[in-house]
RORO-870225 format. One line per field, with one value per residue (C-alpha): x, y negated, z; residue number from 1. Coordinates in steps of 0.001 Angstrom, whole numbers. Each point is the difference from the previous one (the first is absolute). Layout:
// residues N
X = c(X, ...);
Y = c(Y, ...);
Z = c(Z, ...);
i = c(NUM, ...);
END
This chain:
// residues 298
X = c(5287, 3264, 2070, -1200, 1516, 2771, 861, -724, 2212, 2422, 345, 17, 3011, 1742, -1060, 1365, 3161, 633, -730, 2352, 2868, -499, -70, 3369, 1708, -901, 1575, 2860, 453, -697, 3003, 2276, -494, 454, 3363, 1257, -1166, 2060, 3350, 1, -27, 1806, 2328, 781, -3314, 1455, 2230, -2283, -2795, 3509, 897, -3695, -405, 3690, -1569, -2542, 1976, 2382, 1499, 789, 2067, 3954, 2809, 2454, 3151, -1040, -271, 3059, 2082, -1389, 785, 3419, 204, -2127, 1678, 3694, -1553, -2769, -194, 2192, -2921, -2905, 678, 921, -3677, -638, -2394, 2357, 2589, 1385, -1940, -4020, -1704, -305, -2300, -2694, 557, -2275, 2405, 1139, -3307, -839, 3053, -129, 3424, 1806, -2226, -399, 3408, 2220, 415, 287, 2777, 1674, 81, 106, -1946, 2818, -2328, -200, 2943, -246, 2781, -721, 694, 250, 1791, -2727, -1647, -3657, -373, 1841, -2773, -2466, 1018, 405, -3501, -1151, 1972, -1803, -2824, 765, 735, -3603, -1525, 1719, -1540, -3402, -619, -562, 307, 3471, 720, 2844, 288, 3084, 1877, -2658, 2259, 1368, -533, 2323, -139, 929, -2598, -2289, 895, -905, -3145, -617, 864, -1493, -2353, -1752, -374, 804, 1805, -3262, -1546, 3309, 2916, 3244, 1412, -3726, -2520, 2499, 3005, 1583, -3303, 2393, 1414, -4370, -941, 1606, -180, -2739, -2314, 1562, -714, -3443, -1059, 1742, -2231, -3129, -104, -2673, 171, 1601, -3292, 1985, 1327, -3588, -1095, 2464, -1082, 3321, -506, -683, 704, -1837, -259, -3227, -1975, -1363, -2758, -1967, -3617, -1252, -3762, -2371, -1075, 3730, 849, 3904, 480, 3554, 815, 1114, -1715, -2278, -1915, -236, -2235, -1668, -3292, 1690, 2815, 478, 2800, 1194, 510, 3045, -2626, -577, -3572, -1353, -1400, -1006, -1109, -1576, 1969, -2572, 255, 3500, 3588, 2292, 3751, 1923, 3303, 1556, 3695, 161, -1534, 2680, 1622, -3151, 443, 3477, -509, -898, 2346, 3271, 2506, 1694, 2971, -1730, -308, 2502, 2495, -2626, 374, 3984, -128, -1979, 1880, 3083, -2126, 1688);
Y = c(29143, -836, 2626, -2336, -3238, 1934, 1746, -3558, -1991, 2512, -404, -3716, 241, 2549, -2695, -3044, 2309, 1030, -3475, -1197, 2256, -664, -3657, 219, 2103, -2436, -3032, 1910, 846, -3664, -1199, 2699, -1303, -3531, 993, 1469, -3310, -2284, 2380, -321, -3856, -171, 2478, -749, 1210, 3242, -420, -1604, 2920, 2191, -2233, 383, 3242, 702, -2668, 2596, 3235, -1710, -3528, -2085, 961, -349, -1148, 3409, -2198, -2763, 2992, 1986, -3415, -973, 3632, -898, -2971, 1020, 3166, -1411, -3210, 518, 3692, 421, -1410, 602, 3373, 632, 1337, -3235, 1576, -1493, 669, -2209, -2663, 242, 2043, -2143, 2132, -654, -3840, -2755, -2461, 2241, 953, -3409, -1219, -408, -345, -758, -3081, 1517, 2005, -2258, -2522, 3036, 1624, -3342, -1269, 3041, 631, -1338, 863, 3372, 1263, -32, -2158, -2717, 1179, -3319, 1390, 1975, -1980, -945, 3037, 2367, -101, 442, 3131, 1010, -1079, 1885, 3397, -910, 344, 3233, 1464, -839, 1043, 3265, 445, -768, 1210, 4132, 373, -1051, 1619, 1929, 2971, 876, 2167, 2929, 3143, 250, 3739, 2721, 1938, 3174, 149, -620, 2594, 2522, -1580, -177, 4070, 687, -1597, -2517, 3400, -2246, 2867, 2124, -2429, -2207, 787, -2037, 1746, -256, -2788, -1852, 409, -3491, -1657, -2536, -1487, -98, -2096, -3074, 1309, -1860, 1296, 3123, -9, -1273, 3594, 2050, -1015, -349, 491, -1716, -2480, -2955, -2621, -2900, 1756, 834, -4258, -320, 2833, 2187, 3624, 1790, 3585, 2406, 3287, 1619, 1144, 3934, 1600, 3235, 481, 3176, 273, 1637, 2302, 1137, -2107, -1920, -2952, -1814, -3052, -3758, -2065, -2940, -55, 646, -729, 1185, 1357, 735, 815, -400, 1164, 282, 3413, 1291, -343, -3310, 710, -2557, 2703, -1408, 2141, -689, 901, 573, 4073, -135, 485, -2664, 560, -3324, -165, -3442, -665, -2745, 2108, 1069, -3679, -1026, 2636, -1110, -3626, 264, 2431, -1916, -1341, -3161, 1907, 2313, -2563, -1916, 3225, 1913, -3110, 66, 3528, -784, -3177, 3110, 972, -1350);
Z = c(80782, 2121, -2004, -3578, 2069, 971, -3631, -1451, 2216, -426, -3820, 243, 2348, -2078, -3507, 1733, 985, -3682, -991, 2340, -1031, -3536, 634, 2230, -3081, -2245, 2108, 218, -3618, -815, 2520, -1211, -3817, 2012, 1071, -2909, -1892, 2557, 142, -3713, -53, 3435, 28, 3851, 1003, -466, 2574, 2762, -789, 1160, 2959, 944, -109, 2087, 2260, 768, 518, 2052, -1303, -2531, -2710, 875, -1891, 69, -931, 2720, 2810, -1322, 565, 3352, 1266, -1019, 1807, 3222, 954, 60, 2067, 1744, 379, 2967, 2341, -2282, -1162, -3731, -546, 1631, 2870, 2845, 1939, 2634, -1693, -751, -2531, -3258, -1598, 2410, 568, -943, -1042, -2481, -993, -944, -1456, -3857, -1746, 3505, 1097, 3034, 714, -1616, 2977, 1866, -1943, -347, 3728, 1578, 3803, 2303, 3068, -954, -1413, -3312, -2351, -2893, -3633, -1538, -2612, -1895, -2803, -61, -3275, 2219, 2798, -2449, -929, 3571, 603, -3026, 1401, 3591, -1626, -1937, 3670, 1184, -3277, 430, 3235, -663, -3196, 164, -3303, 336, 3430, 299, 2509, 981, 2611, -1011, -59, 3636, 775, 347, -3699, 2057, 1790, -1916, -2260, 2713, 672, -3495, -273, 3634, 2310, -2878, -2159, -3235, -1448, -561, -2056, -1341, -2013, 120, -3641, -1112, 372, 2433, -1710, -806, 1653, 1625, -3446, -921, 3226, 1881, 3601, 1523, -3150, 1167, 3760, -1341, -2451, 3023, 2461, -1830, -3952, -867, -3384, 1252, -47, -1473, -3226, -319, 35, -2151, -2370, -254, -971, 3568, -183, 2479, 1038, -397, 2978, -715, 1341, 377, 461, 1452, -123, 1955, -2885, -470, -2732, 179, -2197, 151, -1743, 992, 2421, -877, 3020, 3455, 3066, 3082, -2004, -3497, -2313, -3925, -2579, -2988, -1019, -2143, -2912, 396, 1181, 3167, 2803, 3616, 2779, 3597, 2734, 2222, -1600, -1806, 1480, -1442, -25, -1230, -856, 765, -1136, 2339, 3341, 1057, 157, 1409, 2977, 314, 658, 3938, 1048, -1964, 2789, -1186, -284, -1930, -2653, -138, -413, -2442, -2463, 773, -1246, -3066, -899, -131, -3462, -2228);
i = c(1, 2, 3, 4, 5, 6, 7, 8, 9, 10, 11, 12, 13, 14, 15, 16, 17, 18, 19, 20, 21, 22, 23, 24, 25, 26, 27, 28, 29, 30, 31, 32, 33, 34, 35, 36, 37, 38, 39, 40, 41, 42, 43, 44, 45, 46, 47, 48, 49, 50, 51, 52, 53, 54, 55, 56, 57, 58, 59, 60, 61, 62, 63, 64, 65, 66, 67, 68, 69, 70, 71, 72, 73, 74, 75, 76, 77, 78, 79, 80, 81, 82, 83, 84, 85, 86, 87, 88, 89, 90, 91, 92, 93, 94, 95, 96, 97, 98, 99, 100, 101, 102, 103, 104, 105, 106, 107, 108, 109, 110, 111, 112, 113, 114, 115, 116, 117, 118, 119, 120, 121, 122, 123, 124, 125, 126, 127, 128, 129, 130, 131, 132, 133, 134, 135, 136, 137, 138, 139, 140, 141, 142, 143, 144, 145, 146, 147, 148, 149, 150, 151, 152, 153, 154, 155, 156, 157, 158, 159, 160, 161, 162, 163, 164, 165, 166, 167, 168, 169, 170, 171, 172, 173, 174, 175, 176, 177, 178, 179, 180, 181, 182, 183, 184, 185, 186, 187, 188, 189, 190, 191, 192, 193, 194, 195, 196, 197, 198, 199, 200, 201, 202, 203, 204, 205, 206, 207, 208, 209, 210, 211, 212, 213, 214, 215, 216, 217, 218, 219, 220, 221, 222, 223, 224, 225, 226, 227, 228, 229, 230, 231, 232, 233, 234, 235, 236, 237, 238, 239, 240, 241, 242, 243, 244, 245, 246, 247, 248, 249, 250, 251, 252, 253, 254, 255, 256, 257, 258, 259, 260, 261, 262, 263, 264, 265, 266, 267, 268, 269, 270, 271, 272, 273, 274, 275, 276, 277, 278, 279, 280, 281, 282, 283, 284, 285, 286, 287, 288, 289, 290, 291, 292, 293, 294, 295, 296, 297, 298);
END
């Protein structure tokens, strides 16, 4: 009697789930047509469905010729205490400072910029017109955006190893050579990858999760493995499976074969294993000068 509740709740829940979903598509269809309708007779809505969305990965949308013009005039004026990247020097961090963080168009910064902080060193630039502070404000901004956006992030300073060295790691101790070829599948791999993408594959080359969001081809090598059964039968083919109680294949015929492993050897040939067994025994050095040597591939 309690398992005919159970099995009945259960398919109401899973109903109202379904109906739920379909109903949630449906609103969202209906406010996509919506847009569409609006960005034909508007056609600024285009643009503020764009600022929204950069508002969400990271800010709103910038004016390029507005931040290319304030770096201009920031670096040569204020740049000397603020840093040209504007993340401080002698003077504070702008990047990170509420009153530029608030400021719209230079409401905030302009009487700043214009009468200058006497009491703390820094000079008036009465000279620089009300449009000019805009577009330092607006390449301000740019600066934080940079920083808080990761889409947009920028690492830098990546390749700091010694390339020698890591060419005998690479040939030694890291036994790269008996898997890796630098006139075969590494040849030129430098001019392929930017070097953190690089350092990335090196130390563990698995597909690179947000090319998969975005759906970009991922390539990947495929894991093989061998079955050895207790009656003396070996099938080989690629993995599709693996746990502690089973393991299942696809054999060079395309057939689907799974086995227990409770009576069955299993021998499973992992590209990526012996990157995986590499991982706790790198040194930093070991790094940094292994991706020195392969940034040498070019």
């Amino acid at each position: 009697m309690r398992q005919a509740h159970f099995v009945r709740a259960l398919s109401a829940l899973l109903l109202a789930v379904s109906l739920s979903a379909a109903q949630a598509d449906q609103v969202a269809g209906a406010e996509k047509e919506r847009n569409a309708q609006q960005q034909k007779k508007d056609p600024t809505q285009k643009e503020k469905t764009e600022n929204a969305l950069a508002n969400l990965m990271g800010g709103p949308k910038l004016d390029q010729a507005a931040v290319d013009r304030g770096r201009k005039i920031f670096v040569p004026t204020c740049g000397f205490c603020h840093g040209n990247d504007a993340h401080g020097k002698s003077g504070p961090d702008l990047v990170r400072s509420t009153l530029v963080l608030h400021d719209n168009k230079g409401d905030t910064i302009g009487p700043v910029i214009h009468n200058g902080r006497p009491d703390r060193g820094m000079p008036a630039f009465p000279s620089l017109t009300t449009d000019q502070i805009a577009d330092v404000s607006t390449f301000l901004h740019s600066r934080a955006a940079d920083v808080t956006n990761r889409f947009a992030y920028q690492i830098g300073d990546v390749v700091t190893g010694d390339a020698r060295k890591g060419a005998e790691f690479f040939k030694g101790e890291g036994h790269c050579a008996s898997c890796h070829s630098t006139s075969g599948d590494l040849a030129h791999i430098a001019t392929k990858y930017q070097a953190v993408e690089l350092q990335r594959r090196m130390l563990y080359p698995a597909p690179n999760l947000i090319d998969m969001f975005l759906g970009k081809a991922v390539k990947t090598a495929p894991i093989k493995v061998t079955v050895h059964t207790a009656s003396g039968e070996e099938v080989s083919g690629t993995l599709d499976h693996i746990d502690e109680f089973t393991v299942s294949l696809h054999d060079a015929a395309g057939w689907y074969r799974s086995f227990s492993r409770e009576t069955a050897k299993v021998d499973v040939q992992d590209p990526r294993a012996a990157h995986e067994a590499l991982l706790p025994k790198y040194t930093d050095d070991d790094m940094h000068n292994l991706l020195a040597y392969l940034e040498t591939l070019k």
